[in-house]
Structures are given as C-alpha cells and as structure tokens.
N, C-alpha and C positions, 0 to 999 in steps of 0.2 A: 504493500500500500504506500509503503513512504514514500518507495523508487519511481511508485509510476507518478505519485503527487510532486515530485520534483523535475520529473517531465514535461508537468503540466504549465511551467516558469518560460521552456522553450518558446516563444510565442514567435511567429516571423511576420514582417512588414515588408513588403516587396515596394521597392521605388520604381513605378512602370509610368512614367510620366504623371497628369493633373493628380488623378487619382490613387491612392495607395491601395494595394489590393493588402487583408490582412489573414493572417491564421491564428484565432482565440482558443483561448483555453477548449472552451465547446467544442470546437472540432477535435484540439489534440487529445478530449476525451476520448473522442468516438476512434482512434487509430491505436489508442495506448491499450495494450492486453498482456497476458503472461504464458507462456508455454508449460505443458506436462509437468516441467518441474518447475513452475512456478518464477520462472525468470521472466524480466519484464521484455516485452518484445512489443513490435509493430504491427500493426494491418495493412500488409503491403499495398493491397487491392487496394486499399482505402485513401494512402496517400499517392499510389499510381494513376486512379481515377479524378483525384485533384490536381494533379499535374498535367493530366491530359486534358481536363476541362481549362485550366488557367492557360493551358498553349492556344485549345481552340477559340479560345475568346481573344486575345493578345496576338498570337502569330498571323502575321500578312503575308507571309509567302506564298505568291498565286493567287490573292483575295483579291477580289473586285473591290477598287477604289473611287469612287465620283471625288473630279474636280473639278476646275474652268481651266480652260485653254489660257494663253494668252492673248487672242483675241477676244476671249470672252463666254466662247460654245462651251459650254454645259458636254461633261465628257466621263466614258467613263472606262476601267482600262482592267483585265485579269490576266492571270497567267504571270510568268516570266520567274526569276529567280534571286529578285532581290526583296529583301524585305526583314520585318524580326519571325526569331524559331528558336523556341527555346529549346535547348539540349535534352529533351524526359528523361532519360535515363540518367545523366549526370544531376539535374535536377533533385529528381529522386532521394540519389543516396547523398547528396548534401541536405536535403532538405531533414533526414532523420538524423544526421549528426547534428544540426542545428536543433533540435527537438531535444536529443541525448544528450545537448551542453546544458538544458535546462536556464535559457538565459534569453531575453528578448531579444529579435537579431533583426537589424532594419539593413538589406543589401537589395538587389538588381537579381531575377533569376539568372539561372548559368543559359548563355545563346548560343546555339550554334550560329545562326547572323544579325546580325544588329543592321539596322536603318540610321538615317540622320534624326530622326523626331519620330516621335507617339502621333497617332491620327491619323486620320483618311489620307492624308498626302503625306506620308512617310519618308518622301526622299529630300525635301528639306528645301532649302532654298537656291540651290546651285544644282543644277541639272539639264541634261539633254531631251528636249521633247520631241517626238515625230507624230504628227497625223497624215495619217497613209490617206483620210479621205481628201484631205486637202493638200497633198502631197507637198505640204512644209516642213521646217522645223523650224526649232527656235532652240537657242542654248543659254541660260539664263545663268546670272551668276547671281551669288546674294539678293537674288528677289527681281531683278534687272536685264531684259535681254536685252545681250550684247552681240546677239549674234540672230540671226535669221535667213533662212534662203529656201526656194523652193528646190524638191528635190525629187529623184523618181526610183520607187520601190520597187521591189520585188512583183513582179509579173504573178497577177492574181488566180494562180493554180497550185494545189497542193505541192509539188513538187518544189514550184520556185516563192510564195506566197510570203512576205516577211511576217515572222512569227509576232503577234501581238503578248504586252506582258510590260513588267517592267526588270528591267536587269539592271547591271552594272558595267563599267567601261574594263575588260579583263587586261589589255594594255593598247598599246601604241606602238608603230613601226615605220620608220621612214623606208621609202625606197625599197617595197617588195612587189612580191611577185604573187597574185592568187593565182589557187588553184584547183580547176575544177573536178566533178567526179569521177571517177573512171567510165568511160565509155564500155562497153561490154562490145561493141561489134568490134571497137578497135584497140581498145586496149592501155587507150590513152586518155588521158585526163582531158574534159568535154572543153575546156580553155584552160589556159598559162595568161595569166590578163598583168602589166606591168602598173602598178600606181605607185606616184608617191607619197601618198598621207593612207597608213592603216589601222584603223581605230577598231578594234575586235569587241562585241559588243557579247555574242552569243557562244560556247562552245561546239555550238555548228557551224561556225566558222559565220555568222551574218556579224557585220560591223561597217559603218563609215569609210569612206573613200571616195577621191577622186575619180571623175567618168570624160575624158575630156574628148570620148569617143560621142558621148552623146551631143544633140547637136541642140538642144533644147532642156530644159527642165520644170517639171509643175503639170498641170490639167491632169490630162487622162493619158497622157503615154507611157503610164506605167502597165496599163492593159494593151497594151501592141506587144504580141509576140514578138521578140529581137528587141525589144526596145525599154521593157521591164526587164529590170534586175534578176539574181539570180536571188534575190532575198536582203540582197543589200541595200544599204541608202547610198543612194547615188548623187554625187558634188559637186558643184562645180568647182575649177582649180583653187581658185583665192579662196571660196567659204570653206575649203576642204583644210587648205593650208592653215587659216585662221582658228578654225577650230581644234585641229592637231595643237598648234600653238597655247592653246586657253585648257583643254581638256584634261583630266589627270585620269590615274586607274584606280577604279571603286566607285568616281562620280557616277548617280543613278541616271539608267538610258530608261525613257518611257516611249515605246511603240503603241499607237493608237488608232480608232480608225472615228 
C-alpha cells in the first residue's frame, strides 16, 4: 500500500504548446496494481492506450491541415511527412519511470518528429508553398514572401502526378544530374536531365529545380503530356537560383492543390 501510494506523487504535465495536457493522481490510480507476489507493478495496457490516445490527438503526420494561401484561398492540404509523432514506445517506458520517481514531472513527450509550432499550421513561419491548382509558389520567410513564381508540376497521372502533403526540404545540390527510371524495353534510365539548382523535397526523388527547357511557366501546361513534370516543381532559372540561395534542409515544403 505504501509503494503504490508513493507512486501516486508521480504526477506528469506534458508542455504540448497553449495547453498542458496532464496525468493526476486519478488516473495513476487506475494503472498502479501489484503482481502474484505482491510487488507493485503497472497496467501496461493502461498507460499504452494513453499514449496512443495522447499521439492520436497531438500527432500531425499526414493530418489534414486548413489554412489560407497567401493570396488569401481558403486551402487545405494531407498526407506528406512532416509534422509532430511522438515516439509510443519510448514514450511509454519513460512515462513509468517518471510514475516510479514518485515526483511531479512537467517535460515535452519523447518525438520521433517535431514541427516549428502547435496548431493547424505547424510548419511555422518560414516555409515553401506550392499550389498545383494555381501552378504557383511562394517561399515565405518569417511570415513574408520573399519569393514567388509561377511554376509547372508534375503531369497529372498517377505515374508522374506531384505527391500532395507536407514535407520537409531533405537537402540541396548545385550542378546535378536527375535521373530517370529504368526503362524496361531498354534498359536505360527514361532521362539523364542536367540542372543546376536541386532542392530534394520527397525521398522519391520529387524536389525543386531548374526547367530552362520549358518555354513557358503557370496555367495548365502542367497537363500537356511532355510538358508536365515528372513530379517535380519546375523553375524558372533566376526563381530557381534565388531560392537554392534562401532555402535551408528541414525548412517545411507544402504541396497543395
């Protein structure tokens, strides 16, 4: 009785942005119990099913976010791979050692990713936006865009179609070479395409670049077969250079239609 009532001191306060989520006594009742021979033990089930509920509430990886554009459109965006996720399993057996110091513990869950900010727009104030309907972007820094240009997406079929979501920039590369997929009749990769600004967005290889093949950029030529991307966002040279230039890896990338 003593052991599990000194358990019950354990209290935790999680700091998850405005609101504090908390765990009281009341609940660390409901998880504290004692085994066969009477040793004080936990209800795993018990704190596994509030850690999964406290991810599904909190975690935005892949959540559908409503924002406004910076033009103003009413927008809203799922999917991709950036966002917060807290670690459960690590979670977990922190969470019963903090239970087991018997001591109020006010800390941040354990993430496997973290975002710039709490709330429906997560990726904070500095970020790259694309709307595929409007075939623009914008790259806004501290609240500010500094950067705008119309641009032309991925050719709207499953094969080439730019993945909607939001992600993150994985890095930057001057002066390469993409590479396309193997060909099956021939054996050869479907193009070798030379640019020099490459900003890798997606680990399927979709990211920014220069198109200085295209002769146009914006409306609907992103639906011309040969004329849509293969998934990519397509640049023209200076906004390409400009943004390489401003861009860092981890800034959040939002694809949108």
């Amino acid at each position: 009785r003593d052991k599990m009532n000194s358990y019950l001191g354990g209290t935790v306060t999680y700091q998850m942005g405005a609101t504090p989520e908390g765990i009281d006594k009341a609940k660390l009742a409901e998880w504290i119990t004692v085994d066969e021979n009477m040793n004080v033990t936990f209800t795993t089930d018990g704190i596994s099913a509030y850690v999964r509920d406290l991810a599904s509430r909190y975690d935005t990886v892949g959540k559908t976010r409503s924002f406004t554009t910076p033009t103003g459109k009413a927008a809203t965006v799922s999917g991709g791979t950036y966002g917060w996720s807290i670690d459960e399993p690590a979670e977990i057996e922190q969470l019963k050692a903090d239970i087991a110091g018997g001591k109020p513990v006010q800390r941040e869950p354990i993430y496997e990713k973290r975002a710039a900010s709490f709330g429906a727009t997560d990726w904070g104030n500095t970020y790259a936006e694309v709307d595929m309907s409007a075939q623009h972007m914008w790259y806004v820094q501290n609240g500010q865009v500094v950067l705008e240009t119309d641009v032309v997406t991925g050719e709207p079929i499953p094969s080439k179609i730019t993945p909607e979501g939001v992600y993150s920039l994985m890095w930057k590369q001057p002066n390469s070479v993409l590479v396309g997929d193997i060909n099956p009749d021939t054996g050869e990769p479907a193009y070798r395409t030379k640019v020099k600004y490459w900003m890798q967005v997606t680990s399927s290889g979709v990211g920014f670049h220069d198109a200085t093949w295209q002769t146009a950029f914006g409306g609907t030529l992103y639906q011309i077969p040969g004329t849509g991307s293969h998934g990519c966002i397509n640049m023209p040279l200076d906004q390409a250079g400009a943004l390489f230039n401003m861009i860092e890896p981890g800034t959040p990338v939002i694809f949108h239609w």
